[in-house]
C-alpha positions in Angstrom: 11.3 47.8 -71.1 9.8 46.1 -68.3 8.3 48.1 -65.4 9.3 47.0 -61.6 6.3 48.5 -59.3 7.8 48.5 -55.6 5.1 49.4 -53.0 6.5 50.1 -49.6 6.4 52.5 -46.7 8.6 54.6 -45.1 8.3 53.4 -41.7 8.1 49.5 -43.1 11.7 47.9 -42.4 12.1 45.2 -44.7 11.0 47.5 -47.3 14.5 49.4 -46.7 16.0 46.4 -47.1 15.0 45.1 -50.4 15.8 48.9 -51.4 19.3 48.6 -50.4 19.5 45.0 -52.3 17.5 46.4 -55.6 20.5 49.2 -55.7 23.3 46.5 -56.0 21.1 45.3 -59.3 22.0 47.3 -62.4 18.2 48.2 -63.2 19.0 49.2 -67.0 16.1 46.8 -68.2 13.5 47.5 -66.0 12.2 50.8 -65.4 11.6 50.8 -61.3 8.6 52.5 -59.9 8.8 53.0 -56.0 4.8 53.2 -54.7 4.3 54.5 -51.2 1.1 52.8 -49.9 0.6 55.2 -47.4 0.4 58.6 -50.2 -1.6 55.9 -53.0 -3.5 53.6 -51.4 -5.7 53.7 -54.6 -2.6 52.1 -56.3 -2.2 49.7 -53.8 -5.6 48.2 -54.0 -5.9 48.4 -57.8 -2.8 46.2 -57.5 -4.3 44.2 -54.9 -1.4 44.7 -52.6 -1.9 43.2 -49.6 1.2 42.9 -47.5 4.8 45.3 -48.2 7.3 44.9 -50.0 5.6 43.8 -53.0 7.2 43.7 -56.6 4.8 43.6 -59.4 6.5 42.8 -62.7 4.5 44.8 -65.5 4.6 43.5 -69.0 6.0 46.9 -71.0 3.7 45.7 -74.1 0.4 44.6 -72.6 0.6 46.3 -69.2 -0.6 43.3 -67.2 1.5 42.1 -64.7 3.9 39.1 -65.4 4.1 38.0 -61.2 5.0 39.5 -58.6 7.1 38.6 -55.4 6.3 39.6 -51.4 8.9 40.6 -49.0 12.8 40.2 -48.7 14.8 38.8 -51.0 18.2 38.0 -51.7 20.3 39.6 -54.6 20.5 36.4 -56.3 16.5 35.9 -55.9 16.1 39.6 -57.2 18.1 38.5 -60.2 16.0 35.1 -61.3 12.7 37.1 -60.8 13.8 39.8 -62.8 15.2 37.8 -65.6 18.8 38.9 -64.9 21.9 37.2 -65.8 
């Protein structure tokens, strides 16, 4: 199982939005990590994170990420980048 690294913020807008989005997705493949910049910044830069939301697909076997997508997305575009059907 894949892991789905979210960094957001609680006062960041169109990270609330993606999050309302990414609950209309059944998540059953992918293991979701939500990542607060604000409390691990460390994370953030070790990620390179440099605008929010950011996804970060994780390869499950190699732990390297796979891509990675910036800002709001529709359900349907949340669905190709997770491999969805």
């Amino acid at each position: 199982m894949n892991t789905l690294l979210k960094f957001q913020a609680t006062w960041c807008n169109s990270c609330s939005v993606l999050s309302r989005t990414l609950k209309t997705i059944n998540m059953d493949s992918v293991k979701l990590i939500e990542v607060d910049i604000d409390q691990q910044p460390e994370l953030s830069k070790t990620h390179d994170v440099r605008s929010i939301p950011t996804l970060i697909l994780i390869d499950s076997k190699t732990n390297k990420e796979i891509k990675r997508c910036t800002g709001v997305k529709t359900k349907e575009q949340l669905l190709q980048f997770l491999g969805i059907n």
